[in-house]
N, CA, C and O atoms as a Tripos MOL2 file, in Angstrom:
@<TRIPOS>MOLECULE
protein
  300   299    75     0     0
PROTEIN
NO_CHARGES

@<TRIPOS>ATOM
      1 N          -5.5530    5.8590   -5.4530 N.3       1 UNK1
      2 CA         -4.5670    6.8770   -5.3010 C.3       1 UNK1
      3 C          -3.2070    6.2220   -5.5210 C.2       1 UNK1
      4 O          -3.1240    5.1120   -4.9960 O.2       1 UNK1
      5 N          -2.0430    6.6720   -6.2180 N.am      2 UNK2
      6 CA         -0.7220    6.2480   -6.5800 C.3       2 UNK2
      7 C          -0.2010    6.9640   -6.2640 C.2       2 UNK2
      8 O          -0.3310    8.1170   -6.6740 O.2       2 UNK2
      9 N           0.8200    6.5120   -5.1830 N.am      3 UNK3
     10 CA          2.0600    7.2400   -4.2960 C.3       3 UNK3
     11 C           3.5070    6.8590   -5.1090 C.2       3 UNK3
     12 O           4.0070    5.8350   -5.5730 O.2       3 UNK3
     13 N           3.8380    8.1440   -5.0120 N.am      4 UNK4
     14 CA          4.9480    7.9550   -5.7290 C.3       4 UNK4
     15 C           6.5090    8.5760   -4.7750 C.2       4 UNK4
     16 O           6.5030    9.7000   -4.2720 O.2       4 UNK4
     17 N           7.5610    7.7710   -4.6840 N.am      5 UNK5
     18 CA          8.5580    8.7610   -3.9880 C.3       5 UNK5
     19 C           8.8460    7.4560   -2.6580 C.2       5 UNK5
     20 O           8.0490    6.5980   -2.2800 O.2       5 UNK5
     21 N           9.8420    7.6390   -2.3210 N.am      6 UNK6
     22 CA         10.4910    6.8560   -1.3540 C.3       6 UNK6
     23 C          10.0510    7.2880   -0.0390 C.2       6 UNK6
     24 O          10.5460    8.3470    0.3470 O.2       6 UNK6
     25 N           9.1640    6.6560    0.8000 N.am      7 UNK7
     26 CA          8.8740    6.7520    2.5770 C.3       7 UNK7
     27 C           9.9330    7.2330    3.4900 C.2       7 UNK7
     28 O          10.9860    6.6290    3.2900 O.2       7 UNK7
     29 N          10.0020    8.1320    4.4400 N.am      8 UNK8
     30 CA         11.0320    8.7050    5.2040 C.3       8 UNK8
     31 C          10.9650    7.1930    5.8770 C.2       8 UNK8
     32 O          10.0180    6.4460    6.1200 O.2       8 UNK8
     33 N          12.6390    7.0590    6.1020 N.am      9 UNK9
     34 CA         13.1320    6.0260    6.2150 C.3       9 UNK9
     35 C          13.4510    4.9650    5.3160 C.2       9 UNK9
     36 O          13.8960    3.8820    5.6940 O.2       9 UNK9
     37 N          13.1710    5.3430    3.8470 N.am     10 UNK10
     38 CA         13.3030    3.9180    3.0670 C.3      10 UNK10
     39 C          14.8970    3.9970    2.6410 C.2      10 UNK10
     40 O          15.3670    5.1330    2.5760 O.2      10 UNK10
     41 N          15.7420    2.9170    2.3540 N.am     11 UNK11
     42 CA         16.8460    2.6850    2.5360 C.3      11 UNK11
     43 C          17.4590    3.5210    0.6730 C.2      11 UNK11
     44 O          16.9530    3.2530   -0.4170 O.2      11 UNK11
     45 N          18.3030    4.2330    0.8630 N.am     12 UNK12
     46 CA         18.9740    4.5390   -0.5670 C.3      12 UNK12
     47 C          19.2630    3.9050   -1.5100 C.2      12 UNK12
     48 O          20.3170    3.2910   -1.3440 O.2      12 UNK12
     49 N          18.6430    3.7170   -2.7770 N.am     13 UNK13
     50 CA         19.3050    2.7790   -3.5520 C.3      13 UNK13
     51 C          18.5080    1.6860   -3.7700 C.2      13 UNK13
     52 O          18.8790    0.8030   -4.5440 O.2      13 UNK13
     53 N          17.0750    1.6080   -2.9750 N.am     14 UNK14
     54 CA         16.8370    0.4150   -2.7830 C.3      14 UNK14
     55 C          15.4220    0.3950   -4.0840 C.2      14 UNK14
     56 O          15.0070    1.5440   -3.9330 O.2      14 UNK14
     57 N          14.7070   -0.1050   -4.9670 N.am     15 UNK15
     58 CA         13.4890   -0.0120   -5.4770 C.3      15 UNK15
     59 C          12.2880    0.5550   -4.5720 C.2      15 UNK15
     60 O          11.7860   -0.0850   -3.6480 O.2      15 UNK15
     61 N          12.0240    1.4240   -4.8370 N.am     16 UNK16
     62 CA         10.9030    2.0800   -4.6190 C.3      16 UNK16
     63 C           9.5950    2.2070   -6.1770 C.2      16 UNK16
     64 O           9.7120    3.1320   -6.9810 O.2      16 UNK16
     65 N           8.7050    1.3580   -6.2930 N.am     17 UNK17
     66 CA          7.8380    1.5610   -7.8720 C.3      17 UNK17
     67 C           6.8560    2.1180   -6.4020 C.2      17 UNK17
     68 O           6.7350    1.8800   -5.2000 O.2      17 UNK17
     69 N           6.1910    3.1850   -7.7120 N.am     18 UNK18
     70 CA          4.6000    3.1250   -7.6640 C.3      18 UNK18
     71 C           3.6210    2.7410   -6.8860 C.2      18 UNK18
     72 O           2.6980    2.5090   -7.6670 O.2      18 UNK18
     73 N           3.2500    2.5250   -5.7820 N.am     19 UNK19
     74 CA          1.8140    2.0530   -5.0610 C.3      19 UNK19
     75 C           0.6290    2.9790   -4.9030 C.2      19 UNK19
     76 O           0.3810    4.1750   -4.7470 O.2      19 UNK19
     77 N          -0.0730    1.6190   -5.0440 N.am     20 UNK20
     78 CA         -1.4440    1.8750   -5.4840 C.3      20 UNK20
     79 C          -2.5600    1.7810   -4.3650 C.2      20 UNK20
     80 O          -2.3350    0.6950   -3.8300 O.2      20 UNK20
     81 N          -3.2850    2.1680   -3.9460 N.am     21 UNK21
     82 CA         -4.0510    2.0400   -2.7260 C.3      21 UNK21
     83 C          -5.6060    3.0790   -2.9980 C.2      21 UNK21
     84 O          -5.6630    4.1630   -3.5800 O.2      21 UNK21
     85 N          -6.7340    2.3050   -2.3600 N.am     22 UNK22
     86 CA         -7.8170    3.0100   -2.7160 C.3      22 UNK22
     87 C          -8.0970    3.4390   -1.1220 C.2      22 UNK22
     88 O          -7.5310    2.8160   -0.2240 O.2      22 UNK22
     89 N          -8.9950    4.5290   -0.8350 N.am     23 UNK23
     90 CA         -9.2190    5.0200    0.3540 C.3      23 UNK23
     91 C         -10.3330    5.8110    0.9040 C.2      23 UNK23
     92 O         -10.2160    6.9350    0.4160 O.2      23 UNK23
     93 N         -11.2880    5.7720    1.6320 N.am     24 UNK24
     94 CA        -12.6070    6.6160    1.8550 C.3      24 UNK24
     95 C         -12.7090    7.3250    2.6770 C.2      24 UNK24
     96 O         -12.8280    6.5260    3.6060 O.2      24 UNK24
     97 N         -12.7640    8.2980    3.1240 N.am     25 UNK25
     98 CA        -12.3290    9.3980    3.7710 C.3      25 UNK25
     99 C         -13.7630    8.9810    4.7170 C.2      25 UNK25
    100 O         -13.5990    8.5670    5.8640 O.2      25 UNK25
    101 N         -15.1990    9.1290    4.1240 N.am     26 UNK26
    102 CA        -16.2600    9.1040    5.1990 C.3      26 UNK26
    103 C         -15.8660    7.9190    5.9060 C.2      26 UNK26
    104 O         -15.4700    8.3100    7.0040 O.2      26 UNK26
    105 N         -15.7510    6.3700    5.8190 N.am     27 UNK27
    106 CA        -15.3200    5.3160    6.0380 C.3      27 UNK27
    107 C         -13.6920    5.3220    7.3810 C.2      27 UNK27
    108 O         -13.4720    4.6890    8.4130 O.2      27 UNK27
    109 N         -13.0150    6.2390    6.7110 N.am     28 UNK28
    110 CA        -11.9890    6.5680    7.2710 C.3      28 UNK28
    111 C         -11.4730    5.2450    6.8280 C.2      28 UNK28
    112 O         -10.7560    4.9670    7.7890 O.2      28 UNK28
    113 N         -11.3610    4.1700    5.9370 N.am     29 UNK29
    114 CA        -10.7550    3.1290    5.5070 C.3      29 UNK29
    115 C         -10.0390    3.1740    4.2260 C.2      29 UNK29
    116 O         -10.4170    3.9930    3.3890 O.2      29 UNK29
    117 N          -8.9050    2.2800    3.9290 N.am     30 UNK30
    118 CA         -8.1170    2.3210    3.2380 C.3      30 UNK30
    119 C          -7.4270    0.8250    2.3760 C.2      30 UNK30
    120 O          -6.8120    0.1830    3.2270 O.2      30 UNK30
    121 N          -7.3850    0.3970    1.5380 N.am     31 UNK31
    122 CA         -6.5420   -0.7650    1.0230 C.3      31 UNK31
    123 C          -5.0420   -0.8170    1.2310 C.2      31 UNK31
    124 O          -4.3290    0.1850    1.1780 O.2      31 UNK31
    125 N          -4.6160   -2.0110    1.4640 N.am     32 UNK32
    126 CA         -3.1510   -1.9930    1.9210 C.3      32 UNK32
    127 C          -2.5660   -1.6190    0.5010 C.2      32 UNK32
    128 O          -3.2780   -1.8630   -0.4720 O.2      32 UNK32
    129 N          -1.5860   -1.1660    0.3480 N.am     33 UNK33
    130 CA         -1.2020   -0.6540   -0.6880 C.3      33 UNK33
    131 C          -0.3590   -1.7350   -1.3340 C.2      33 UNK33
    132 O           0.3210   -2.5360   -0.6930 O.2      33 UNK33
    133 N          -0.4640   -1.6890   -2.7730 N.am     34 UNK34
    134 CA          0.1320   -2.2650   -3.6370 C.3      34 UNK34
    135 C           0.9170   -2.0650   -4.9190 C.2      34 UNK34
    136 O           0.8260   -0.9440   -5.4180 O.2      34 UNK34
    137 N           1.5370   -2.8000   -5.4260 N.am     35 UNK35
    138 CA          2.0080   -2.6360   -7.1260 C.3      35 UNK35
    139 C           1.0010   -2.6880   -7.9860 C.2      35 UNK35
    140 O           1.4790   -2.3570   -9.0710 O.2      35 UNK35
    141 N          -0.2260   -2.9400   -8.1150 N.am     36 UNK36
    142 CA         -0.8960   -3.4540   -9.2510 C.3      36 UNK36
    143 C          -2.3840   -2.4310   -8.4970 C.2      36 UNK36
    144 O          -2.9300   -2.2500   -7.4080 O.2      36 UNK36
    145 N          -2.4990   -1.9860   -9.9720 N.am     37 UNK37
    146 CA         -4.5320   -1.2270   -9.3320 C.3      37 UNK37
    147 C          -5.4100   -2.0520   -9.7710 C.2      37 UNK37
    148 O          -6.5110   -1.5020   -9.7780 O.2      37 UNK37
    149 N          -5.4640   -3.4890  -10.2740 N.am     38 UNK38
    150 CA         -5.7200   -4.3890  -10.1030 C.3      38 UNK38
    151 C          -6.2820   -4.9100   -8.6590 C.2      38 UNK38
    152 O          -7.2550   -4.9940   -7.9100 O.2      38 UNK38
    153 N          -4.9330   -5.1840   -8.8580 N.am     39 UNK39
    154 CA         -4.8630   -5.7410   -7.1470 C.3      39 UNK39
    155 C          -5.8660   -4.8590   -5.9580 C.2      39 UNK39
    156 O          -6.8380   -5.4280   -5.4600 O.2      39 UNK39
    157 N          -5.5610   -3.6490   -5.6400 N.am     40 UNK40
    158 CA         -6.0970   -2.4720   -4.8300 C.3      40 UNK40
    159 C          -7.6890   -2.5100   -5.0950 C.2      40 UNK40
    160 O          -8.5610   -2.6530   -4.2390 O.2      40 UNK40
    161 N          -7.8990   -2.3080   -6.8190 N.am     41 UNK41
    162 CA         -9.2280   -2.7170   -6.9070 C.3      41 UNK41
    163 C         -10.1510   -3.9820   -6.2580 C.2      41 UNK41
    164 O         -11.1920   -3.9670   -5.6010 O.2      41 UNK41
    165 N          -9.4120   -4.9250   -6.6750 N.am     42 UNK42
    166 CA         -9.7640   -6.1120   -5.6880 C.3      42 UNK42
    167 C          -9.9960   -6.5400   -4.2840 C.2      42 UNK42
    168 O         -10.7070   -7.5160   -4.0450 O.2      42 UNK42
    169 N          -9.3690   -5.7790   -3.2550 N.am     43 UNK43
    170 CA         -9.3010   -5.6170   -2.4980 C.3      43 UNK43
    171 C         -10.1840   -4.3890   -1.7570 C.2      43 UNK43
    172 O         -10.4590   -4.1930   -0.5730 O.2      43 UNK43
    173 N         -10.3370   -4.0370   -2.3460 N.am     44 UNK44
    174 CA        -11.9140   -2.8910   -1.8220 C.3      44 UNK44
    175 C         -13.2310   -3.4170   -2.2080 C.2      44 UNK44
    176 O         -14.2160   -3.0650   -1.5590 O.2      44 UNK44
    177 N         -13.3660   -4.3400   -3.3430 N.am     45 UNK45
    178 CA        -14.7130   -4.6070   -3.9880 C.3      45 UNK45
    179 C         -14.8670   -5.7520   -3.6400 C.2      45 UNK45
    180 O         -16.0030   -6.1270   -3.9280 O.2      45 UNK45
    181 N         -13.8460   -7.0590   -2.7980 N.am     46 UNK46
    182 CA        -14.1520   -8.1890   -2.5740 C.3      46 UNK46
    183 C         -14.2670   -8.4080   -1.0210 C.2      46 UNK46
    184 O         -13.2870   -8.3650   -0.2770 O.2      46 UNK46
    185 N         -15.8250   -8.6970   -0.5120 N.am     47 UNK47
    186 CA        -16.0180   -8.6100    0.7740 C.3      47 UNK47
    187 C         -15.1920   -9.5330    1.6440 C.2      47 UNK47
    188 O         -14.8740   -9.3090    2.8120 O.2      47 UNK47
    189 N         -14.8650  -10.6700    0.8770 N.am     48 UNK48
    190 CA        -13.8880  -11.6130    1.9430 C.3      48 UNK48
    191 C         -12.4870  -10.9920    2.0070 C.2      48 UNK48
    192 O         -11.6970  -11.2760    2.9080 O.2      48 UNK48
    193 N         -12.2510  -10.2640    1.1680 N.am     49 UNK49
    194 CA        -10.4780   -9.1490    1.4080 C.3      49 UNK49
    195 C         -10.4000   -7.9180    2.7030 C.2      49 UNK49
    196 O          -9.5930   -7.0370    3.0010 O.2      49 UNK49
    197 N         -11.5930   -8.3670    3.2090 N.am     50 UNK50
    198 CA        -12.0460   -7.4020    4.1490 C.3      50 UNK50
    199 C         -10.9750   -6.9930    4.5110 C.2      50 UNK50
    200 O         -10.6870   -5.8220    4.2660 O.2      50 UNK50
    201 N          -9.9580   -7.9350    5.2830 N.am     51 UNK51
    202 CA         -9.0990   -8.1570    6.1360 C.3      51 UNK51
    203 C          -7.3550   -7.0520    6.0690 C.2      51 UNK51
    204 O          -6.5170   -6.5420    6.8130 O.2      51 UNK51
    205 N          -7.7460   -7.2550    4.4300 N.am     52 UNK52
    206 CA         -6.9280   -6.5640    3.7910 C.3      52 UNK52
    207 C          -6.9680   -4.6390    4.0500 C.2      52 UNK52
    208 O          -6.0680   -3.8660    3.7210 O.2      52 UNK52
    209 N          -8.1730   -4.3050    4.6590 N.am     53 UNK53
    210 CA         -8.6600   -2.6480    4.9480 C.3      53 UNK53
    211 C          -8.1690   -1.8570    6.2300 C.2      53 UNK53
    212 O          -8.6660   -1.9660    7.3510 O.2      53 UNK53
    213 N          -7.5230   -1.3610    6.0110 N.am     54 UNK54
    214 CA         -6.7300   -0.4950    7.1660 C.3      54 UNK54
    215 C          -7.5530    1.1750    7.2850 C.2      54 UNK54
    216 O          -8.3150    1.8360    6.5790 O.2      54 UNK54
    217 N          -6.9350    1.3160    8.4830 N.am     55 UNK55
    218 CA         -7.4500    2.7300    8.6820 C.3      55 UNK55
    219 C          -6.1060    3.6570    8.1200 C.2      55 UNK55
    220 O          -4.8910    3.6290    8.3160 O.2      55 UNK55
    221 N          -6.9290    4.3810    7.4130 N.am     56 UNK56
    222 CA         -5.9850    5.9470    6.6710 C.3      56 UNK56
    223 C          -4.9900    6.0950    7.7630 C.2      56 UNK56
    224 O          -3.9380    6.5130    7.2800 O.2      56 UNK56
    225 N          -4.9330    5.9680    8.6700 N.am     57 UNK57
    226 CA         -3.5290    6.6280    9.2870 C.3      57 UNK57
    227 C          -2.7600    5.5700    9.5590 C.2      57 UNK57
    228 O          -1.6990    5.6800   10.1720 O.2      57 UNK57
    229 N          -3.3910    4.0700    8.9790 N.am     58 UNK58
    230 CA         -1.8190    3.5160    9.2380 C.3      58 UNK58
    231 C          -0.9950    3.2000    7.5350 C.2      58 UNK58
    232 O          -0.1880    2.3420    7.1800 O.2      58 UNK58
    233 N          -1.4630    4.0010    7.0190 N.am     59 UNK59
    234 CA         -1.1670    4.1800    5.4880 C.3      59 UNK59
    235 C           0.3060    4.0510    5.0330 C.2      59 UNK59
    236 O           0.7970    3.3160    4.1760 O.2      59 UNK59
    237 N           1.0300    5.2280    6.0750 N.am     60 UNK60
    238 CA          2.3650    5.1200    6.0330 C.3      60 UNK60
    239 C           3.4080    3.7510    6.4450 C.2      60 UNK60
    240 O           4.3440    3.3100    5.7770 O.2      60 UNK60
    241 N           2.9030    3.2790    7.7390 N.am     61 UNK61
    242 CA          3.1850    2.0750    8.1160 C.3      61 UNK61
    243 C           2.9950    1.2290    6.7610 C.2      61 UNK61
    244 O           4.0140    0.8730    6.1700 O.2      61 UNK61
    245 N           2.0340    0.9750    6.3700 N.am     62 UNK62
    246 CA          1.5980   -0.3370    5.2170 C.3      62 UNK62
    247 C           2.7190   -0.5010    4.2900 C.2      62 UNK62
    248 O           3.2860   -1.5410    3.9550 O.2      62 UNK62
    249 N           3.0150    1.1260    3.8140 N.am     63 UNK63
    250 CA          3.4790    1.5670    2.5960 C.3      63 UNK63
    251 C           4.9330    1.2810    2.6630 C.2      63 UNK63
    252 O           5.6960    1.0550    1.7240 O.2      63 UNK63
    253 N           5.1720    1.3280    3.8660 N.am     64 UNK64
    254 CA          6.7180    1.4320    4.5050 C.3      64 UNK64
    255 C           6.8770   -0.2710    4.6710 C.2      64 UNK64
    256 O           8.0200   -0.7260    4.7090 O.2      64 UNK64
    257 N           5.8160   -1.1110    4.7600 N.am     65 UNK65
    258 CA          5.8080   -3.0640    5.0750 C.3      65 UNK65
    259 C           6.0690   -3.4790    4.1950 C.2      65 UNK65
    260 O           6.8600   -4.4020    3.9970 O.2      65 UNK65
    261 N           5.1630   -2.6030    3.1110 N.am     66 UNK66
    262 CA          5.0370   -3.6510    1.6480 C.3      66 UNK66
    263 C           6.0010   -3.2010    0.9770 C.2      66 UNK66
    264 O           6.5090   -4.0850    0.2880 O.2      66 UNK66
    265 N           6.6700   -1.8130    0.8320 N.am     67 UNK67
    266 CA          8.3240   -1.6410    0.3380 C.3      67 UNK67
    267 C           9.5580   -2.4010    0.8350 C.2      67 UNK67
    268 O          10.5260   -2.7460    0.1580 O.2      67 UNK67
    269 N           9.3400   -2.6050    2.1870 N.am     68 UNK68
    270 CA         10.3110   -3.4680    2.9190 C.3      68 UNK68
    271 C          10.5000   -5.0010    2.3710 C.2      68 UNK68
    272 O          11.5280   -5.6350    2.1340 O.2      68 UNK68
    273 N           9.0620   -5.3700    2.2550 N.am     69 UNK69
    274 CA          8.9490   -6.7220    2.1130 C.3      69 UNK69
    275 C           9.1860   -6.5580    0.1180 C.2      69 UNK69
    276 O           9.1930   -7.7520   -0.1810 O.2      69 UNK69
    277 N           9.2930   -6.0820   -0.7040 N.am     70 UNK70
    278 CA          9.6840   -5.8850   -2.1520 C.3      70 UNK70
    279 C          11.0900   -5.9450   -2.0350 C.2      70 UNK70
    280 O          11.7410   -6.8410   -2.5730 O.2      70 UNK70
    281 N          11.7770   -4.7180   -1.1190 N.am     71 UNK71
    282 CA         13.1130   -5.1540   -1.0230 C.3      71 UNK71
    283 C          14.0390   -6.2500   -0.7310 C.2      71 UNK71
    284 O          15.0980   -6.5260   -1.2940 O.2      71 UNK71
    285 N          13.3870   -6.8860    0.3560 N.am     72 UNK72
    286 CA         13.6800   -8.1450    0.5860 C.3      72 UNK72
    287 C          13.6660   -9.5220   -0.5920 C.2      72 UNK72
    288 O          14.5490  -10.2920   -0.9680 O.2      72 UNK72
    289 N          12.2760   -9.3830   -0.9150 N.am     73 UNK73
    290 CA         11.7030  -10.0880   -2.0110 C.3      73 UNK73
    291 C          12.6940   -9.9410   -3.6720 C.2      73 UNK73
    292 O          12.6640  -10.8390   -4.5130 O.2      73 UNK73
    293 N          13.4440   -8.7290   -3.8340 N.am     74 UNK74
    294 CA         14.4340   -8.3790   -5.0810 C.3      74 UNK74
    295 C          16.2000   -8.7640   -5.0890 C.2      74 UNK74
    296 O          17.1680   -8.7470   -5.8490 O.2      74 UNK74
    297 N          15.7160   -9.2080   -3.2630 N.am     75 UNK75
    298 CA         17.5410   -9.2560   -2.9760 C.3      75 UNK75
    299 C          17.5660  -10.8700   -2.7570 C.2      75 UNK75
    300 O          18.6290  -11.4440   -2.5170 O.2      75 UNK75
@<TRIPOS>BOND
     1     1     2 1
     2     2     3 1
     3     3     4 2
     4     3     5 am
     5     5     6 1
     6     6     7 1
     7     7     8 2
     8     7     9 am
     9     9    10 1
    10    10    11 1
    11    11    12 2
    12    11    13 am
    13    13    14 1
    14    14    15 1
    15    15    16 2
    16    15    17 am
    17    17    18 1
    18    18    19 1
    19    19    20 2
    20    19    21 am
    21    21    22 1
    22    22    23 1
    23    23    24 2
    24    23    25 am
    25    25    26 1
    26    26    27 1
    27    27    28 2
    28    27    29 am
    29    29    30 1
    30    30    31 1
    31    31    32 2
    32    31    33 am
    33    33    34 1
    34    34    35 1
    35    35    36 2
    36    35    37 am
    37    37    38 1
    38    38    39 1
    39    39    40 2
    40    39    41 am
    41    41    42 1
    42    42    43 1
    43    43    44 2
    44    43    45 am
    45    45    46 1
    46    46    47 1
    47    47    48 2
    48    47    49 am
    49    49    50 1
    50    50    51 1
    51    51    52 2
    52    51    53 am
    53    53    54 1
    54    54    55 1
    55    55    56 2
    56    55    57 am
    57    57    58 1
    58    58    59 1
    59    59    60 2
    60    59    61 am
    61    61    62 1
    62    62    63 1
    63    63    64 2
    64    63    65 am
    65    65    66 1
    66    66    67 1
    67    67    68 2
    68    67    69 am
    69    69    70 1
    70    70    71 1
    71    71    72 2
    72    71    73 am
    73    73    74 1
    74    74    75 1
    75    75    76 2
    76    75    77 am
    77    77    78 1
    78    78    79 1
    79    79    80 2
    80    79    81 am
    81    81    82 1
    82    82    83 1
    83    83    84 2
    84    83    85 am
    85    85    86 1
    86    86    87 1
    87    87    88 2
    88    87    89 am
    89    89    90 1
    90    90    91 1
    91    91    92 2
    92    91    93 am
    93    93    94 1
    94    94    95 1
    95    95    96 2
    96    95    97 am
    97    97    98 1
    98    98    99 1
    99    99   100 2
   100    99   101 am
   101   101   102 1
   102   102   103 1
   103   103   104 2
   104   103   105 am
   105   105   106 1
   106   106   107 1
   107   107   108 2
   108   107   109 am
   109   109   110 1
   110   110   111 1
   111   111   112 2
   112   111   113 am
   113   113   114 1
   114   114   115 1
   115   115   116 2
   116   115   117 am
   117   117   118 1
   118   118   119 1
   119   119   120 2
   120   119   121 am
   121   121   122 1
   122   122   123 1
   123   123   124 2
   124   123   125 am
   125   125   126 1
   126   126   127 1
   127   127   128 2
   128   127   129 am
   129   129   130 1
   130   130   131 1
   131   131   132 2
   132   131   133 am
   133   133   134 1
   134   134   135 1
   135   135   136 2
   136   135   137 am
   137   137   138 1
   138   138   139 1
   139   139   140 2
   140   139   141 am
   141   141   142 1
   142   142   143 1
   143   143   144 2
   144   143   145 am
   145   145   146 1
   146   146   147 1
   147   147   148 2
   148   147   149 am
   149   149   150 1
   150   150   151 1
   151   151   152 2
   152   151   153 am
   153   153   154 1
   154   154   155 1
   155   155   156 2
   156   155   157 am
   157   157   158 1
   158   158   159 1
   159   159   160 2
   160   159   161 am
   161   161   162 1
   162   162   163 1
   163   163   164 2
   164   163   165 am
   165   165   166 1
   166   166   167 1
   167   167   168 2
   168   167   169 am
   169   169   170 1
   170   170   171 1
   171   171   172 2
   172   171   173 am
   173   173   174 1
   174   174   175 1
   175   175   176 2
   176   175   177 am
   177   177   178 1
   178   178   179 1
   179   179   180 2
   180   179   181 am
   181   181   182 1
   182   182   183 1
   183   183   184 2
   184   183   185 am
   185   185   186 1
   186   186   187 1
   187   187   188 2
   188   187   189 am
   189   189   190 1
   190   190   191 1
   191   191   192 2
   192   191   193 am
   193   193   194 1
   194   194   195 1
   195   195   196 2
   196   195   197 am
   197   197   198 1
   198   198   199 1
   199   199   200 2
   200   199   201 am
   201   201   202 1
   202   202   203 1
   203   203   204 2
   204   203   205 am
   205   205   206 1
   206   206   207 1
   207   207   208 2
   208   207   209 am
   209   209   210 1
   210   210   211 1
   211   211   212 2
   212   211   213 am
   213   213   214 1
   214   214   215 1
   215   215   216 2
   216   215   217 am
   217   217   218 1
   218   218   219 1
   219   219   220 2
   220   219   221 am
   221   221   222 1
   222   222   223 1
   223   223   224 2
   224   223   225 am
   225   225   226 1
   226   226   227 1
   227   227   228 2
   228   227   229 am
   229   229   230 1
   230   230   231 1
   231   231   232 2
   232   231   233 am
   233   233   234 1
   234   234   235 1
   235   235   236 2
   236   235   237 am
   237   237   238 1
   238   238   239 1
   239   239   240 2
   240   239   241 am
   241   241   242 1
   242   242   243 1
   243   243   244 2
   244   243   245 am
   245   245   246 1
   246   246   247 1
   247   247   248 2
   248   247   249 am
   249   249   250 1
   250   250   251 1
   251   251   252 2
   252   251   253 am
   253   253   254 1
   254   254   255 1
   255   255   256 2
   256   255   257 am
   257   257   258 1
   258   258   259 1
   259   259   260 2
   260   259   261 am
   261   261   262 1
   262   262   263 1
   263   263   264 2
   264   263   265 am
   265   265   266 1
   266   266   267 1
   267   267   268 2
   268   267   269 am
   269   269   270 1
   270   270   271 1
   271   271   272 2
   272   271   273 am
   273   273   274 1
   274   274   275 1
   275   275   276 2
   276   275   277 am
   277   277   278 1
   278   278   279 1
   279   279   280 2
   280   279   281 am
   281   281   282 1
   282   282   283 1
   283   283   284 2
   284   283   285 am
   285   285   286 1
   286   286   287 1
   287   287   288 2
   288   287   289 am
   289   289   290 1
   290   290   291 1
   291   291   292 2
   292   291   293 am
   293   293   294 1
   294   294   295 1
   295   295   296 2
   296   295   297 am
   297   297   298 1
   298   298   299 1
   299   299   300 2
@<TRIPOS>SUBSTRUCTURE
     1 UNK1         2 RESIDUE 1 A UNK
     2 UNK2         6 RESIDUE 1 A UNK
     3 UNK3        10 RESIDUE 1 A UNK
     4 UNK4        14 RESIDUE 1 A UNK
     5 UNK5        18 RESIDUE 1 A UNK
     6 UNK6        22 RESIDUE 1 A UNK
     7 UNK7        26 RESIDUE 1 A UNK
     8 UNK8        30 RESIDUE 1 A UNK
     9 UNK9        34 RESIDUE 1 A UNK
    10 UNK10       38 RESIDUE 1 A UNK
    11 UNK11       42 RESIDUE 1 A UNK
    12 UNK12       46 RESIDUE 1 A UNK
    13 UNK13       50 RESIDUE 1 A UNK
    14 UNK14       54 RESIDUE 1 A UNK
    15 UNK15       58 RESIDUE 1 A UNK
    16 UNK16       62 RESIDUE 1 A UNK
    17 UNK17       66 RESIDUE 1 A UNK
    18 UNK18       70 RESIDUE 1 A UNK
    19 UNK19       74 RESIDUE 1 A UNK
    20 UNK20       78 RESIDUE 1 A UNK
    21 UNK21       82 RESIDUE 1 A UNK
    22 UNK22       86 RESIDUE 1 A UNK
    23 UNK23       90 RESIDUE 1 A UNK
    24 UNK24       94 RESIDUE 1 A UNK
    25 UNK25       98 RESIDUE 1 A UNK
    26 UNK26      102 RESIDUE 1 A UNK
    27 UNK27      106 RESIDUE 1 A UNK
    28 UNK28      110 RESIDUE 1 A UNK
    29 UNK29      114 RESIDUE 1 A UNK
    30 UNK30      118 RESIDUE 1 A UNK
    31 UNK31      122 RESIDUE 1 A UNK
    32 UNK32      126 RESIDUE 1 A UNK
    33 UNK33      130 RESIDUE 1 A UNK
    34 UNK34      134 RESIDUE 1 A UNK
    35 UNK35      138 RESIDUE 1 A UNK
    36 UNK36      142 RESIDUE 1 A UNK
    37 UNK37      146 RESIDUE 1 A UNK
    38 UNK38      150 RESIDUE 1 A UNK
    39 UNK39      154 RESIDUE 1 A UNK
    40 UNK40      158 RESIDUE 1 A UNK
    41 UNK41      162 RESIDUE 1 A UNK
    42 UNK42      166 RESIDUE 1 A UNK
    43 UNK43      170 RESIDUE 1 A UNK
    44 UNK44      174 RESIDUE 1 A UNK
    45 UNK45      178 RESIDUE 1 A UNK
    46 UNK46      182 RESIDUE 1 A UNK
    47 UNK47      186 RESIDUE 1 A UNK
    48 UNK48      190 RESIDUE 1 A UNK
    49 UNK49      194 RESIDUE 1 A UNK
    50 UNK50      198 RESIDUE 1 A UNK
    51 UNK51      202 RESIDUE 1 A UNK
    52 UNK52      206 RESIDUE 1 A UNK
    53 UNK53      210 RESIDUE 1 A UNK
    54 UNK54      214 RESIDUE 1 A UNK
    55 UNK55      218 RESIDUE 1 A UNK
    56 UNK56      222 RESIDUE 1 A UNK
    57 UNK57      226 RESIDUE 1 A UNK
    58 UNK58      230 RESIDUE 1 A UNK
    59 UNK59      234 RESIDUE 1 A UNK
    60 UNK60      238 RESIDUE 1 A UNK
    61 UNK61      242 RESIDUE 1 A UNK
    62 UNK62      246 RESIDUE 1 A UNK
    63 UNK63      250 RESIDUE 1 A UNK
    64 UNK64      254 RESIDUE 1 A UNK
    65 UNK65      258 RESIDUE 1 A UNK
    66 UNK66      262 RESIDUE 1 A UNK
    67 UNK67      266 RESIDUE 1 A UNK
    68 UNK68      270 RESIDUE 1 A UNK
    69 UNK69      274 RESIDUE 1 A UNK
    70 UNK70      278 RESIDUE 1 A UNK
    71 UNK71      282 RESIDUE 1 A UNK
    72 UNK72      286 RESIDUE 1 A UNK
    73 UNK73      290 RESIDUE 1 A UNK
    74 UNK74      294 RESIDUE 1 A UNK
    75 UNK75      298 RESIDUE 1 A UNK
């Protein structure tokens, strides 16, 4: 799934791209979200990325870490 659009709370002005995140509704599990569907792919199909699998409702949180941490990462 690719989210598109800036997280309530994300700062004006700041890069917001594209994230990518896969998610299973029966599972109720989710991939931390990313830039690359690469990446997302990888992270669902590789059993040691386990670690990397969140539950669907902390989706927003993730989405809102890994934008934070891009912004940081561009400045």
């Amino acid at each position: 799934m690719t989210t598109l659009g800036a997280p309530t709370g994300h700062r004006l002005g700041h890069p917001c791209p594209p994230l990518v995140h896969i998610e299973c509704h029966m599972c109720q599990k989710a991939t931390v979200p990313s830039t690359s569907l690469a990446i997302a792919e990888l992270r669902w199909t590789d059993p040691s990325m386990s670690q990397l699998l969140i539950p669907i409702s902390h989706l927003t949180r993730a989405r809102a870490d890994v934008l934070a941490h891009l912004t940081t990462k561009a400045a």
